[in-house]
C-alpha positions in Angstrom: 7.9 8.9 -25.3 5.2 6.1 -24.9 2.3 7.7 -23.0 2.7 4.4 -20.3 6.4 5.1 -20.1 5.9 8.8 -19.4 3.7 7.6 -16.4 5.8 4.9 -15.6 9.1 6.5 -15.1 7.0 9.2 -13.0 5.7 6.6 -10.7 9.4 5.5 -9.6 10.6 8.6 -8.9 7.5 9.4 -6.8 6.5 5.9 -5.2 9.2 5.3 -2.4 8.3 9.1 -1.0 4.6 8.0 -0.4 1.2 8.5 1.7 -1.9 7.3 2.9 -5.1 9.1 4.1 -8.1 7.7 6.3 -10.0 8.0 9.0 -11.3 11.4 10.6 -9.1 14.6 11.4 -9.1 16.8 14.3 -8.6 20.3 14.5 -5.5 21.6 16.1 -5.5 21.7 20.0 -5.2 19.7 23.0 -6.8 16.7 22.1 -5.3 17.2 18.6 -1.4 16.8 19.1 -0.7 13.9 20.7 2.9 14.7 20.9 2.5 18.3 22.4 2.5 21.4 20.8 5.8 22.2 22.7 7.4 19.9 20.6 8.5 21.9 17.1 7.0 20.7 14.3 10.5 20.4 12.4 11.8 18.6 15.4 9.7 16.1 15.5 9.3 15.1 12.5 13.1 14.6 12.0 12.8 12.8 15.6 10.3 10.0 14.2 13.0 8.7 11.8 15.1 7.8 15.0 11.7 6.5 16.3 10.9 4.7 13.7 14.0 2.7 13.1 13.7 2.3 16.8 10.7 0.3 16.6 13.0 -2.5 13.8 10.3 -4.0 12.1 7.2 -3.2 10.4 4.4 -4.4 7.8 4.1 -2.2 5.3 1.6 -1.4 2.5 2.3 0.8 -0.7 -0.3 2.2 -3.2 0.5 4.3 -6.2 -1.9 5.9 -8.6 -0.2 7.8 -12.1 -2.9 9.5 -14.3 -1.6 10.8 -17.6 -3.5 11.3 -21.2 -7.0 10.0 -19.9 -4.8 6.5 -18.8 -4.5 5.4 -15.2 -2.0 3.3 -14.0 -2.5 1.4 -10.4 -0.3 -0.5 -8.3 -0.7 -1.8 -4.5 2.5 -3.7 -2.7 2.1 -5.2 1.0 4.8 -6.7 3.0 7.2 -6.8 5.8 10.2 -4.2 6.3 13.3 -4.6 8.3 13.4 -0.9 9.4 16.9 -1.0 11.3 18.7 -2.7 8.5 16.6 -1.9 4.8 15.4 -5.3 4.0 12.3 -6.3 3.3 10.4 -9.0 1.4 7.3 -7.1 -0.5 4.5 -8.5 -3.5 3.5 -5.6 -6.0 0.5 -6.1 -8.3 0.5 -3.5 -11.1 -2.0 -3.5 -14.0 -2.6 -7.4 -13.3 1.1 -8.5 -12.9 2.3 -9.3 -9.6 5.9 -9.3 -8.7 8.1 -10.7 -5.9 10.5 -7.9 -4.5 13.2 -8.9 -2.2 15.6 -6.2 -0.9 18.6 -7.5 1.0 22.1 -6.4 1.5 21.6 -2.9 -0.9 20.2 -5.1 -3.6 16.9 -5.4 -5.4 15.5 -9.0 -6.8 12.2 -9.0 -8.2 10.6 -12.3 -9.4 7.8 -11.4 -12.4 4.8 -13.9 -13.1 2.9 -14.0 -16.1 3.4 -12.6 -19.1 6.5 -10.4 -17.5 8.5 -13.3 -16.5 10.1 -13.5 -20.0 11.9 -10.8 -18.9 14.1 -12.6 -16.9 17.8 -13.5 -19.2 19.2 -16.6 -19.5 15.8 -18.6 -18.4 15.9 -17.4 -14.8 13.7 -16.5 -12.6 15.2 -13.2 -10.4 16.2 -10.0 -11.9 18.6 -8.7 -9.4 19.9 -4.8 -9.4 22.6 -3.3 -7.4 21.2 -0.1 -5.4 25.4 0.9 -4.5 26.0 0.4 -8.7 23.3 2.0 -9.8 23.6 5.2 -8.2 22.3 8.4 -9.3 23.7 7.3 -13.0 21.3 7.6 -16.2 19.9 10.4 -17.3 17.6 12.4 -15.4 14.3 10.9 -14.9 15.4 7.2 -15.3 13.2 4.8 -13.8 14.7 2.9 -10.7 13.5 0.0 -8.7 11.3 0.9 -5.5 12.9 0.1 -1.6 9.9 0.6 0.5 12.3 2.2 3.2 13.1 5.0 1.3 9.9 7.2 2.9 11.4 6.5 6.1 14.6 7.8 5.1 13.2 11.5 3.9 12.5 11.6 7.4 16.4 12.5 8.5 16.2 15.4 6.2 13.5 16.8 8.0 16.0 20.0 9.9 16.3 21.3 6.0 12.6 21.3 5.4 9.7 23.6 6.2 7.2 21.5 8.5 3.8 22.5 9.5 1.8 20.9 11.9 -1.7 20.1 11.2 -3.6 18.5 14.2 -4.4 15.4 15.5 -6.1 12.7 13.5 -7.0 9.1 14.0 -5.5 6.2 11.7 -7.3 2.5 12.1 -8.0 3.4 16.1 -4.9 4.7 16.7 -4.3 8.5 17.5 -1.6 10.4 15.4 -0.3 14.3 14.4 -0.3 15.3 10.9 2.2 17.5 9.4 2.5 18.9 6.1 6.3 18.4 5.2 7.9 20.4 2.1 11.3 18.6 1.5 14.1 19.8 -1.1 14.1 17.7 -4.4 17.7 17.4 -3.8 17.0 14.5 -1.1 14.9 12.8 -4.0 17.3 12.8 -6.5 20.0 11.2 -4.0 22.6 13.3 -5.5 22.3 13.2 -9.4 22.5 16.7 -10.5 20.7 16.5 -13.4 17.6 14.7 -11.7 17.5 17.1 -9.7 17.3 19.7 -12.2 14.8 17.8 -14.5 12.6 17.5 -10.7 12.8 21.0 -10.0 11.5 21.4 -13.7 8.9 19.0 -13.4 7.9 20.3 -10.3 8.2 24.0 -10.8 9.3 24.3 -7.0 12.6 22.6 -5.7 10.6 21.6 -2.5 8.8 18.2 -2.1 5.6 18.7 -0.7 5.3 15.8 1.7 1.8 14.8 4.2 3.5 12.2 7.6 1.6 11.1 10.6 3.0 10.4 13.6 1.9 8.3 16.2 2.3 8.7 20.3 5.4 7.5 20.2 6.5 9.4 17.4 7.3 6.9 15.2 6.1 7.4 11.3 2.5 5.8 10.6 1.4 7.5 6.8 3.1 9.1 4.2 1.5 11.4 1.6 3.1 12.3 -2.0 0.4 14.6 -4.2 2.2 15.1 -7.2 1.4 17.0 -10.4 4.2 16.8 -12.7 4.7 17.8 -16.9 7.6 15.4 -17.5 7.0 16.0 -21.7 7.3 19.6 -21.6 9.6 20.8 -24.1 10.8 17.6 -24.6 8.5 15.5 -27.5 7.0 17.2 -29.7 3.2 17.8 -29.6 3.4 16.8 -26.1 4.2 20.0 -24.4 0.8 20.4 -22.3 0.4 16.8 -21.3 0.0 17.1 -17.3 0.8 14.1 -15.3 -0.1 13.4 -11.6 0.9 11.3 -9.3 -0.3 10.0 -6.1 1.8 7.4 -3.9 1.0 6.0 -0.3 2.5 4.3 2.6 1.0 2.7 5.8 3.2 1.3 8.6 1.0 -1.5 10.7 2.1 -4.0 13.3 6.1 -2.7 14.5 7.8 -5.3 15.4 6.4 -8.1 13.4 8.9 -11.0 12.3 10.9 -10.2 9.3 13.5 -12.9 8.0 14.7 -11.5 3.8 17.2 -13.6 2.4 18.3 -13.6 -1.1 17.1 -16.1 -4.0 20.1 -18.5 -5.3 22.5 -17.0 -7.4 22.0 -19.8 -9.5 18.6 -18.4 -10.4 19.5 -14.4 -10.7 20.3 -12.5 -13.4 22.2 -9.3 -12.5 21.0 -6.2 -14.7 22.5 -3.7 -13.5 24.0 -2.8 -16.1 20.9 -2.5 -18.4 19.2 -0.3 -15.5 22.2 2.4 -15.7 22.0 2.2 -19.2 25.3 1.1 -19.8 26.8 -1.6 -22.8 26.8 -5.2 -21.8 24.6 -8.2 -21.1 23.0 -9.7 -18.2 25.6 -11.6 -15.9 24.3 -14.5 -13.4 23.8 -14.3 -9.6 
């Protein structure tokens, strides 16, 4: 495996669970909590995915950083999210390619400039893939496309996962709590079996350790993903040391922005499904 692939395909398992980190941290106490220390930490953390979706929109900013054989590989992505109903309308710049992402209706379209927008069949412009189709399909470790709401999902799972509060820290002015969050693999690999086994590998735990920050109203503000993986272990040859790690963020700003997502024509989509699960066949339109 490609040194750049075995980064790449670690980034999109890693980059929709996320984080962020700035500003100054408290110590624990009083002033540190700003959601009360009578509140369990499990609690309310699983709490803030209610809160969040509460709040129905968001702007959103993702940053992922993949260091593997002396190569780093960066990518930043800021737009808007529809939190109550999954869409959102993002632009993600990678290595000097930027990328439209639209995700509407369980589907991802992403529009490439450059040098990437060959990519696109049939002389179109938007690659379209089916989140319902694709599924936990492929073998373990397949890349898929990023939804930005998937950090705010991990949240429900919270009542299965150990959570440890931190303190109280302040995030662009505004005061939140920190918790340290570790979360089974088995919610990453959205059911696949044998992702889930190849993570727990990779991982060498079959917990996903996990950094949130909540605001005053409980609702989700960071996310932090700290990841050091060995995807090539026993796997190609001469490779078996090579140590990957993985760093992903997420900041929600500004709830309750406007959000309007719709999807490109279908006369200028090419569905590849297909080629994403692996599977025989070509590109169809729309």
């Amino acid at each position: 495996m490609p040194k750049t692939k075995a980064a790449s395909a670690v980034t999109a398992l890693v980059l929709a669970a996320a984080l962020t980190g700035c500003g100054s941290e408290d110590g624990p106490g009083p002033d540190g909590d700003v959601r009360g220390a009578a509140t369990p930490p499990a609690r309310a953390v699983q709490n803030a995915y209610r809160a969040t979706l509460a709040a129905r929109t968001a702007r959103m900013t993702v940053t992922s950083k993949v260091v593997a054989e002396g190569q780093t590989l960066t990518g930043h992505g800021s737009g808007v999210a529809d939190l109550e109903h999954g869409a959102s309308r993002f632009d993600l710049t990678s290595q000097g390619t930027t990328i439209e992402q639209r995700v509407v209706d369980g589907a991802v379209y992403q529009k490439p400039t450059g040098a990437r927008r060959g990519a696109v069949p049939g002389g179109r412009t938007w690659l379209k893939i089916d989140l319902a189709r694709l599924g936990g399909t492929g073998p373990a470790g397949r890349s898929r496309p990023t939804d930005p709401m998937e950090p705010v999902r991990y949240l429900k799972d919270a009542g299965r996962a150990h959570v440890t509060r931190v303190g109280g820290q302040t995030l662009d002015g505004t005061r939140t709590t920190h918790y340290r969050v570790a979360v089974p693999v088995s919610v990453l690999a959205r059911g696949d079996a044998g992702q889930e086994q190849e993570l727990r590998r990779q991982l060498g735990t079959d917990r996903l350790p996990v950094e949130v920050w909540l605001d005053g109203r409980g609702r989700l503000r960071q996310e932090r993903v700290l990841l050091t993986l060995h995807p090539l272990k026993q796997r190609t040859p001469g490779h078996g040391n090579t140590r990957v790690t993985s760093t992903t963020e997420v900041r929600l700003t500004d709830f309750g922005t406007e959000v309007k997502v719709t999807a490109p024509p279908a006369a200028d989509t090419a569905d590849v499904t297909g080629r994403a699960t692996g599977s025989a066949g070509t590109a169809q339109a729309g």
